[in-house]
Each structure stands twice: as structure tokens, then as C-alpha cells.
N, C-alpha and C positions, 0 to 999 in steps of 0.2 A: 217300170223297174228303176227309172231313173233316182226314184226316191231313196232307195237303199243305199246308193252312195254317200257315204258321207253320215251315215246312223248309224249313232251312239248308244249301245245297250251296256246302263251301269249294272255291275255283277259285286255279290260280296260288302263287304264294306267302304271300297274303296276303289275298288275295281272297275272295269270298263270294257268292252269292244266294239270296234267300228269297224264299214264296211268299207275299205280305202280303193277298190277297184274290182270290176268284173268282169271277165272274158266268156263270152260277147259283150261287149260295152251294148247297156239300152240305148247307145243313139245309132247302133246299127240299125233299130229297127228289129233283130233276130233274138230269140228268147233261146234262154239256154237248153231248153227241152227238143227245141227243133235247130240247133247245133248241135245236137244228140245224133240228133236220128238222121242229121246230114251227112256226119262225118260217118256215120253205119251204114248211108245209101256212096260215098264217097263223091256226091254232088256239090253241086253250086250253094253257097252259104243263101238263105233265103226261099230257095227252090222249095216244095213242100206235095204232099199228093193229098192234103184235108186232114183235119184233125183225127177222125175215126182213126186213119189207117198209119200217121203217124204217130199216137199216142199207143196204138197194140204194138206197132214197131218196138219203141220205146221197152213197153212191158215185156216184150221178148228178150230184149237184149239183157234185164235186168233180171230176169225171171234165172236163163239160162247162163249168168255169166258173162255173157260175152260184153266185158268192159271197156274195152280198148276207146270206141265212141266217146265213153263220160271224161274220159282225161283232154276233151278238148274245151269244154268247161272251166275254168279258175277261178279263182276267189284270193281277194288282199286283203287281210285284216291287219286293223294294228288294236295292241293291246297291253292291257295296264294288268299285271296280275301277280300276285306273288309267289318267291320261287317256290314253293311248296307244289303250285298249281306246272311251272314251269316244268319241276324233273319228273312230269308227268307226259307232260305236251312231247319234248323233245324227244321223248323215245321212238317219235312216228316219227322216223326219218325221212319220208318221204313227202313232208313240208320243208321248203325252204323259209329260210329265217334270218334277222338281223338282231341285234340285241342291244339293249342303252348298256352305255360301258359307264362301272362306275371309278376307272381311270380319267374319263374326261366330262362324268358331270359328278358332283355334290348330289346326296341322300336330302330330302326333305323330314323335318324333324317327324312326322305322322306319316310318315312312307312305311308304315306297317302295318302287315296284318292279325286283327282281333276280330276272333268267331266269335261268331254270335252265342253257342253254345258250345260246351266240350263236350266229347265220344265216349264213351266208353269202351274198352278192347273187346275186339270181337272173342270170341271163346270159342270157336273153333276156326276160325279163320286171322292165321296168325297174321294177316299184312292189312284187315281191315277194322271197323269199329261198328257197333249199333249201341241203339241208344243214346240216353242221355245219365249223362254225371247226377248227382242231388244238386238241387237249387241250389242250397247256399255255396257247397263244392264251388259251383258255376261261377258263380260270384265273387268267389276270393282269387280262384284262381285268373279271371280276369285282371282284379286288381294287380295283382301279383304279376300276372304278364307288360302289364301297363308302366310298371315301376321298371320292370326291367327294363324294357325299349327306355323312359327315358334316360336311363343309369349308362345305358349303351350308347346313346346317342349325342350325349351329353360328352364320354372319352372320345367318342368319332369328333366331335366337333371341334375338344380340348386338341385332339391332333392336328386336324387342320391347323387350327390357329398358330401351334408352334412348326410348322412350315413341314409337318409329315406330307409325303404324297398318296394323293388319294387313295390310290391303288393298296395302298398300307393302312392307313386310316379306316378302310370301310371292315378290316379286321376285327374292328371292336363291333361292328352292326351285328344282329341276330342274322345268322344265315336262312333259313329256312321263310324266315316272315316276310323280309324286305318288297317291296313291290318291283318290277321292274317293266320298262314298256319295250315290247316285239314288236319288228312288222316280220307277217307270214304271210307266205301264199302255200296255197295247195288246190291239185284238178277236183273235181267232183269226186273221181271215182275213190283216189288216195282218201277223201274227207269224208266220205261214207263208211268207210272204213274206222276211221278214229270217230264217229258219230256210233257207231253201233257199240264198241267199246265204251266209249267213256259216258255213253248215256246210260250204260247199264246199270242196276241199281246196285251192284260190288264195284263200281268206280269210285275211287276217292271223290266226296263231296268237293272237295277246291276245284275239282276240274270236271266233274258231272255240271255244275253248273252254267260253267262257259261253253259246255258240248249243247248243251240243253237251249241257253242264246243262241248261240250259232246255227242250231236246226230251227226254230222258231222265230226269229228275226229276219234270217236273212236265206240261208237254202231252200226252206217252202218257198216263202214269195218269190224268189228266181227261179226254182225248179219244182213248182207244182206237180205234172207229173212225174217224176222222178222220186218226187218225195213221198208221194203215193203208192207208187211199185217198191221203192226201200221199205216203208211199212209193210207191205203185202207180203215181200219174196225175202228180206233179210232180219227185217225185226221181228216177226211174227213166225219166220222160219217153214212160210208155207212153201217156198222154193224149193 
């Protein structure tokens, strides 16, 4: 497990996530599946009665609920991603978080974000999109986003230079695009939680994405079984 710290899954066009810390740390020696099933037997970190009987343990817990165990689990990412994706993330209060302020650093002139393709509005579902625009649509309207960030970025920077403060300055940046880098942490149980949400396929694609890294990068390889009882009892809905 040790490999996972410190890996970097690039997302989007510009975007990023890494894995900045793990509770159990792999140099305990203790895997997060059997700091599961420790803190549900309320024993010794390490102790164990064999795979069989603690991986049904396990499935029990998750099968029936009983989550209290997985919050002894953690996970620190830091990440690069635009606010689009952000006023999505933070609605899960139950991640704690830091933010880059753009009071005390300067925007990068390509610190935004350009989709690969554009949506078309959903037609019965007023807060989502399917599909895809016409090709050429696609294309101009890229353009056209492209001209805009520099147009904007270009007043951001003119402010700077005549001694506006940042904090005023970033007034001219497109809001919604900007990139901006978090550190978060959240237990297991809280993160299955926003995994089974944002990996759904009515999740906004900005942030289906990064749920979809974050389950495949880094939660299987640390919680193997767990990630297997989450399929079985909450994604699959056999539970």
C-alpha cells in the first residue's frame, strides 16, 4: 500500500488527484480492511482471527449498516480541479477541507477549464445534460470560450499590474472555470457515501470523474474488501 501515497491521477484537462496520507499508514503493517473489522471486534490494531472470518465480519457490517468501524479508515487527497467540480464536492460536509486562496497566490494564465466536448440540456431533467452539441457547435464554441479566458485573464493581470489587490483582481477571472487546488480528508464510511452519489451516472460529469479516480486508484487498492461489499450491498442495491 505504500505505493499509493504520493500518486498522482491526472483528471479533465488539467486536473489532478493525489493520495497525500492514509489512516492506517502502510507502515503500520495493518490494512484498512482489518482496521475495519478491528475497531467492530473493539480489539488490539493488528490482532485478526484469519481472513475467512474477518472478511464475512467485514460483509456483515456493510451488508447491515452497521458503519461506525469504517470511519476509522481516512484518506488525504490534495487536488487540482475546477470550481465547477468544487460546488459540487463541498456539498459533502462531511469532508474536511483547505482551499488555495486567491487573496495570496496569482491565477496562472491557463488555469482554466476547457471540455472536451459540450452537453446538450437534459429535456427532462432540468439540473442535468445528455448528449452531445453538433460538431461544428463544439468547435466554435470552444473557440469562443478560449478568447474569452484570455480577454479575462488578460483585465486580471492589467489589474494586477496597476497595484489592485488580488482579492479584487480575480473579479475579472471566469468564475465557474478557474482551477483551484484542495487538500481534503474524509473516513471510509463518509467517502462511500459521496462515491456512490457522484459515481452515478446523473452526476455532473466534472465531478463523476474524480469520484470514478478516487474509487479506482486509490479506495480498491486500500480496501479491497470493502470495495467489494460496497459493490455487492450499496451499488448493486442488493443490501
Amino acid at each position: 500500500m505504500s505505493e499509493l501515497i504520493g500518486k498522482r491521477i491526472n483528471i479533465l484537462d488539467k486536473g489532478w488527484i493525489e493520495l497525500v496520507d492514509l489512516m492506517p499508514h502502510p507502515s503500520t503493517g495493518v490494512s484498512g480492511d482489518l482496521a475495519v473489522v478491528n475497531a467492530a471486534r473493539t480489539s488490539f490494531l493488528g490482532e485478526s482471527k484469519g481472513d475467512d472470518k474477518d472478511k464475512k465480519l467485514l460483509f456483515y457490517l456493510l451488508k447491515h449498516r452497521h458503519t461506525s468501524p469504517f470511519e476509522m479508515v481516512e484518506f488525504k487527497f490534495r487536488a487540482h480541479a475546477p470550481l465547477v467540480t468544487w460546488w459540487q464536492w463541498v456539498r459533502h460536509r462531511t469532508w474536511n477541507a483547505n482551499a488555495q486562496s486567491g487573496r495570496y497566490t496569482e491565477f496562472e494564465e491557463n488555469d482554466f477549464y476547457i471540455p472536451d466536448v459540450w452537453r446538450r440540456q437534459a429535456k427532462d431533467n432540468k439540473q442535468a445534460s445528455e448528449g452531445e452539441i453538433e460538431k461544428a457547435d463544439n468547435q466554435y464554441l470552444t473557440e469562443q470560450l478560449i478568447k474569452h479566458y484570455d480577454a479575462s485573464y488578460t483585465l486580471y493581470e492589467d489589474a494586477i499590474k496597476r497595484g489592485v489587490a488580488r482579492e479584487q483582481a480575480r473579479l475579472f477571472l471566469p468564475g465557474f472555470s478557474v482551477y483551484y487546488t484542495w487538500v481534503m480528508k474524509v473516513d471510509a464510511h463518509n467517502l462511500m457515501h459521496f462515491l456512490r452519489l457522484r459515481m452515478a451516472n446523473d452526476a455532473q460529469y466534472e465531478i463523476r470523474v474524480y469520484a470514478q479516480a478516487i474509487y479506482e486508484h486509490f479506495f480498491k487498492p486500500a480496501l479491497p474488501w470493502t470495495a467489494e461489499a460496497f459493490e455487492q450491498f450499496i451499488l448493486s442495491g442488493e443490501g
